[in-house]
VOGU-3710 file (C-alpha; in Angstrom, 3 decimals, decimal comma):
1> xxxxxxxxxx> 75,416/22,022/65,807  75,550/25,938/65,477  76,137/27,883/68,341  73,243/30,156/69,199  72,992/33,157/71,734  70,947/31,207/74,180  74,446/29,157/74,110  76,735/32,236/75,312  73,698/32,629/77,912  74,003/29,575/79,448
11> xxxxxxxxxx> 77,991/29,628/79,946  77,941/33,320/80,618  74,906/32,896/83,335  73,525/35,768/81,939  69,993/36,149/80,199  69,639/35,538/76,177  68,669/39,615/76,073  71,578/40,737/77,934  73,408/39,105/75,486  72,141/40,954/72,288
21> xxxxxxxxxx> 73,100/44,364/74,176  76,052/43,680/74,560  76,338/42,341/70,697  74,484/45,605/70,155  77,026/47,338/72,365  74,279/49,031/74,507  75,593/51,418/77,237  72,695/50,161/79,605  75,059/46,870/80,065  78,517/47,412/82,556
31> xxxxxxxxxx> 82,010/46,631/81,517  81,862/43,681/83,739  79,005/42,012/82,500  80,179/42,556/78,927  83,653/40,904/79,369  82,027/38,104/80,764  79,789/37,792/77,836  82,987/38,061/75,525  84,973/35,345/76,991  82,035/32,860/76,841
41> xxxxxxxxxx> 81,995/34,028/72,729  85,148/33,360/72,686  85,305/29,966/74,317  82,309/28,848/72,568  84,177/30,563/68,801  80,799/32,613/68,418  80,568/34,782/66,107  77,389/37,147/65,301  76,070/37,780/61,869  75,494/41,334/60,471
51> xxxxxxxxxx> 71,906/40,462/60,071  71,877/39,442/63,882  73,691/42,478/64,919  71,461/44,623/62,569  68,177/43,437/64,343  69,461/44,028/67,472  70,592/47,549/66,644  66,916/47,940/64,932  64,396/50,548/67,024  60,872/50,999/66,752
61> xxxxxxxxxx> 60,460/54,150/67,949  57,788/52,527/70,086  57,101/52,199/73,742  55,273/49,960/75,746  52,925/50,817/78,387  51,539/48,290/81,277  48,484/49,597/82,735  47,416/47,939/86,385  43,717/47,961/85,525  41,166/45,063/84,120
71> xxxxxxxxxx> 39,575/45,557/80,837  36,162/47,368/82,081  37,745/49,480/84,855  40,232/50,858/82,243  38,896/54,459/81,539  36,711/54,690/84,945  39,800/56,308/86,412  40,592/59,095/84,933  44,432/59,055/86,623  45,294/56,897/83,689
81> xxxxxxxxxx> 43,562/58,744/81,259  45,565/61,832/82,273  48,696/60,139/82,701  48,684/58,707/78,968  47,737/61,882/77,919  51,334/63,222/79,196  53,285/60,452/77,786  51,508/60,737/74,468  52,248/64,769/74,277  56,059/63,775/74,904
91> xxxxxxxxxx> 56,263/60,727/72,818  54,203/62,360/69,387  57,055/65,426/69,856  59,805/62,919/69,441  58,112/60,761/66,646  57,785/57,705/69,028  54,308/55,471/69,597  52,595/54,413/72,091  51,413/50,336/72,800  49,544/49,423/75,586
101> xxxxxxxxxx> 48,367/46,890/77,555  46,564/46,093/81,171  46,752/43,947/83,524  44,261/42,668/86,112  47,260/41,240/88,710  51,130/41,642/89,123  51,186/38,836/87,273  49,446/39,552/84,398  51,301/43,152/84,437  54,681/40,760/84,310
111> xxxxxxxxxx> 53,055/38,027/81,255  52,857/41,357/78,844  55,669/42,575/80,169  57,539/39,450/79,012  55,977/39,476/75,601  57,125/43,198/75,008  60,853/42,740/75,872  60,792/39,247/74,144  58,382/40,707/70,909  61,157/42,900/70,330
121> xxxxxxxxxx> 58,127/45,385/69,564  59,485/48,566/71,900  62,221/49,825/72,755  61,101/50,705/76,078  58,777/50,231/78,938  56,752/52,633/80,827  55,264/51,150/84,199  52,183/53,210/85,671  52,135/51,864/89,394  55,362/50,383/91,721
131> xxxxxxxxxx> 54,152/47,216/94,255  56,256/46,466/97,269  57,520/43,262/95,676  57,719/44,173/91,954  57,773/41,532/89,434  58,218/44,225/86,388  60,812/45,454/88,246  62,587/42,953/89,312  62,400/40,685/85,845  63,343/44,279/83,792
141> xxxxxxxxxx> 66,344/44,585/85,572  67,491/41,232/85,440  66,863/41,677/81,309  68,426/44,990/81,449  65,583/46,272/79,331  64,932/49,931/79,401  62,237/51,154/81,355  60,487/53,852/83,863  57,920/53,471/86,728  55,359/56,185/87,076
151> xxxxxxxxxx> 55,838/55,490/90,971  58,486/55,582/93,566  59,631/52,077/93,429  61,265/50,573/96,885  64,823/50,594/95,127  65,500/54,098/93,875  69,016/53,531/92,651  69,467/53,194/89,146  65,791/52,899/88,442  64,078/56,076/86,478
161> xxxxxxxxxx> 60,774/56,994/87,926  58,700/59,418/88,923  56,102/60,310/91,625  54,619/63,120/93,646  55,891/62,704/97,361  52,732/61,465/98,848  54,144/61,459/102,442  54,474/65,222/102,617  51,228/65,439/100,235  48,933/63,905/102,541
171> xxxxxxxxxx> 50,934/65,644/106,058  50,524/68,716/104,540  46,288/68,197/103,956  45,726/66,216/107,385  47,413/69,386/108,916  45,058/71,600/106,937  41,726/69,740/108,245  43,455/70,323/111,619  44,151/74,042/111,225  40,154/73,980/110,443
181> xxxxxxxxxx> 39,687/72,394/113,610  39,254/68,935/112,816  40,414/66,678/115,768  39,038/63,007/115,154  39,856/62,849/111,376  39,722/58,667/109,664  41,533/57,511/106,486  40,162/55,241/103,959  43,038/54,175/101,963  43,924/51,556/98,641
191> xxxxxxxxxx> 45,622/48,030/99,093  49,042/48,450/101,082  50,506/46,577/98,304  50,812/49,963/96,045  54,346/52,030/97,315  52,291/55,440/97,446  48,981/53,725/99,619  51,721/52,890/102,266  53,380/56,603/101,717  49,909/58,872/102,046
201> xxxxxxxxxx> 49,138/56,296/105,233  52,359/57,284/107,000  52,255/61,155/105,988  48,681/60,897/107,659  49,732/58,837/110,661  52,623/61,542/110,990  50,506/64,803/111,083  48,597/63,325/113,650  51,401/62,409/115,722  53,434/65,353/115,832
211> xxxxxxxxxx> 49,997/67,130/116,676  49,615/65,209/119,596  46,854/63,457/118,647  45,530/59,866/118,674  46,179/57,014/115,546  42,652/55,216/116,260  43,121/52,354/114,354  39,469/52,082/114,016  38,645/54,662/111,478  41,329/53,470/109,100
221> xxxxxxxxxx> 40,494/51,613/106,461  42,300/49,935/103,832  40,004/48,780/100,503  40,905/46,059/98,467  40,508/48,849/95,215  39,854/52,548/94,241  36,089/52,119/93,605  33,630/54,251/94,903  31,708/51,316/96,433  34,563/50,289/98,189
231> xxxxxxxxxx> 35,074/53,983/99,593  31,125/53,506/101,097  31,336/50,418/102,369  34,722/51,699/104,504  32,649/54,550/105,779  29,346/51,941/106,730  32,474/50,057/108,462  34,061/53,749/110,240  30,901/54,897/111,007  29,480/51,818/112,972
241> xxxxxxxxxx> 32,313/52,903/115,467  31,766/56,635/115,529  30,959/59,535/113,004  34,924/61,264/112,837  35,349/65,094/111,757  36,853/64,219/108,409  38,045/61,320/106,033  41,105/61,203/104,201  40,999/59,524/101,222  43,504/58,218/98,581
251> xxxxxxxxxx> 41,633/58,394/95,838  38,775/60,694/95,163  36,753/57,918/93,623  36,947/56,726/97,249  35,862/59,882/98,378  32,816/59,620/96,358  31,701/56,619/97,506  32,103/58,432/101,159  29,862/61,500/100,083  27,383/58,837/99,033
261> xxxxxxxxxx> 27,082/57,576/102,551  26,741/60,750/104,243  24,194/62,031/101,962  22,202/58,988/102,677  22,479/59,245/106,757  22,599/63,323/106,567  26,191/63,158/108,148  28,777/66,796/108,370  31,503/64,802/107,352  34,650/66,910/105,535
271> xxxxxxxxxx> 35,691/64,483/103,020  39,384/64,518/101,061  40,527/62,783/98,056  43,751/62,517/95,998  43,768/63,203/92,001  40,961/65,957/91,785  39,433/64,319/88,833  37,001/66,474/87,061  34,191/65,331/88,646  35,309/66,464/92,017
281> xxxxxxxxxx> 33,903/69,698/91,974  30,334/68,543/91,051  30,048/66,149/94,437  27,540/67,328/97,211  29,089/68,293/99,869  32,168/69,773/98,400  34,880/67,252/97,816  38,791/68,763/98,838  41,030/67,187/96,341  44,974/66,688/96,050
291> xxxxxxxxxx> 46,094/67,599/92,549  48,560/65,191/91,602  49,425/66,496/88,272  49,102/63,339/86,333  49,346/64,597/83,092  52,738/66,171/83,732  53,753/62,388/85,732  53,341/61,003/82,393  55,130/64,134/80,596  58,556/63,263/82,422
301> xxxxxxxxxx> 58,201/59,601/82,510  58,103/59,608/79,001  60,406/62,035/78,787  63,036/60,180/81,112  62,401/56,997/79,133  62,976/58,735/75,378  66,560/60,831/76,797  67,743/57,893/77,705  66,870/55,675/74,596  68,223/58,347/72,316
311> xxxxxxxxxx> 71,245/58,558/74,450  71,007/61,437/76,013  72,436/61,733/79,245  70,043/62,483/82,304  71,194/64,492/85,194  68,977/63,115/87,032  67,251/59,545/87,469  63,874/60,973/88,591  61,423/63,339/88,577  59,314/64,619/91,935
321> xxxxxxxxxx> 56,217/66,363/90,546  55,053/68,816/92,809  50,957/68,464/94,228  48,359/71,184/94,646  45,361/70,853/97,436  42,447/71,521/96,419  40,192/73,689/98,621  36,900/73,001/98,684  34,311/75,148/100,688  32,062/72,391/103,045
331> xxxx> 29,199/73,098/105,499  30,117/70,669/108,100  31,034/71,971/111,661  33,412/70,259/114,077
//
């Protein structure tokens, strides 16, 4: 019976795809793992063909792109939108493609996932959210298979990404409502399960603190998605318990489902999102937006991602992209 790769696998305890790097001689795989890999060859007298070693040299100048979104939410957000906008500028200027996919769970994120790195379709992998327990991740580093998270994953070493720092992002804004003289200010915030919904919660929880003020646990909020019914139904929920000075929120397609409510019950409310989507300056009462930049997140993930298939050397394994607040002017008085 012919020896195959999935034999030199099994006896090396590595993966079938970490084997065909280091056939391919990729850099990606250490000097470790590829003597390993050799010995097992050797015991097992396996030798690769040319065509073999040819198809596992072979690029496609593509990459692949996992969107965490179902099928008829996919362009509601304009975050992703924006951010493939910056990874397609990037990728066209170095002759690469783009192929996409979306997922409606982690799972389904990590089924395409597998069928990209398997396919043999891209040469790398562009992730546009990081979960607290990442299956991408976790199942791209075990395969060794290039790739970059559009996120701050929870394991920043030898992992490209890039993110704003929404800690300081959303510190810096809950200290601007206070300078304005907002004291009782609630935050309406995504699933806990996304890195940055756990980062702008903290930076908010923070501000508050070192201002001496009160964390009531009853005007925060966490929604089970960015939707702007989901940001309404979190203020019904706040405002059974009292009407606060402001609401932070994550997301400003949360923020318009807030505006929606206080319109309806005549509320002053000064309402915050995150992304300043273009529709944020059309909202009644004015909507205050952080500018994430997600056009230029997807500019230097893609960027990251192409350096580092073309062998170029990065000096750096991540980008921070700086934010911008947005100032709206509002009527409400605190």
């Amino acid at each position: 019976m012919a020896i195959t790769i999935k034999d030199v696998a099994k006896l090396a305890n590595v993966s079938p795809s970490t084997v065909s790097r280091v056939i391919s001689q990729s850099p990606r795989i250490s000097d470790a793992t590829k003597q390993v890999v050799y010995a097992a060859m050797k015991d097992l007298k396996y030798k690769p063909n040319a065509i073999a070693r040819n198809l596992a040299n072979a690029s496609t100048k593509t990459l692949g792109l996992i969107i965490p979104n179902q099928d008829e939410n996919l362009f509601k957000n304009p975050f992703f939108i924006q951010a493939m906008r910056g990874i397609s500028i990037y990728a066209q200027k170095k002759n690469y493609k783009i192929m996409f996919n979306y997922g409606a769970s982690p799972e389904d994120e990590l089924n395409f996932v597998h069928e990209f790195v398997n396919s043999k379709w891209v040469d790398g992998i562009i992730l546009l959210t990081a979960y607290e327990n990442d299956l991408c991740i976790d199942y791209l580093n075990e395969e060794s298979f290039p790739f970059v998270v559009v996120g701050r994953p929870y394991n920043i070493h030898d992992i490209m990404w890039v993110d704003n720092d929404n800690f300081q992002a959303t510190y810096n804004l809950v200290n601007t409502l206070i300078q304005k003289g907002c004291q009782d200010i609630g935050f309406i915030g995504g699933p806990q399960k996304y890195i940055f919904s756990k980062d702008r919660l903290e930076g908010y929880k923070r501000a508050l603190e070192l201002r001496n003020l009160t964390v009531f646990q009853d005007i925060i909020k966490e929604t089970e998605d960015f939707t702007e019914d989901e940001g309404y139904m979190a203020m019904k929920d706040i405002c059974e318990s009292r009407v606060p000075h402001a609401i932070v929120t994550t997301d400003d397609l949360l923020g318009f489902g807030v505006l929606r409510y206080i319109r309806e019950h005549d509320l002053k409310v000064k309402v915050t999102g995150f992304n300043n989507i273009p529709l944020s300056e059309y909202q009644t009462p004015a909507l205050t937006s952080v500018d994430i930049k997600a056009e230029d997140l997807g500019y230097n993930a893609a960027k990251l991602l192409i350096r580092s298939l073309e062998g170029i050397e990065n000096t750096v394994n991540h980008y921070i992209v700086a934010t911008e607040l947005i100032e709206r002017e509002s009527t409400a008085k605190y």
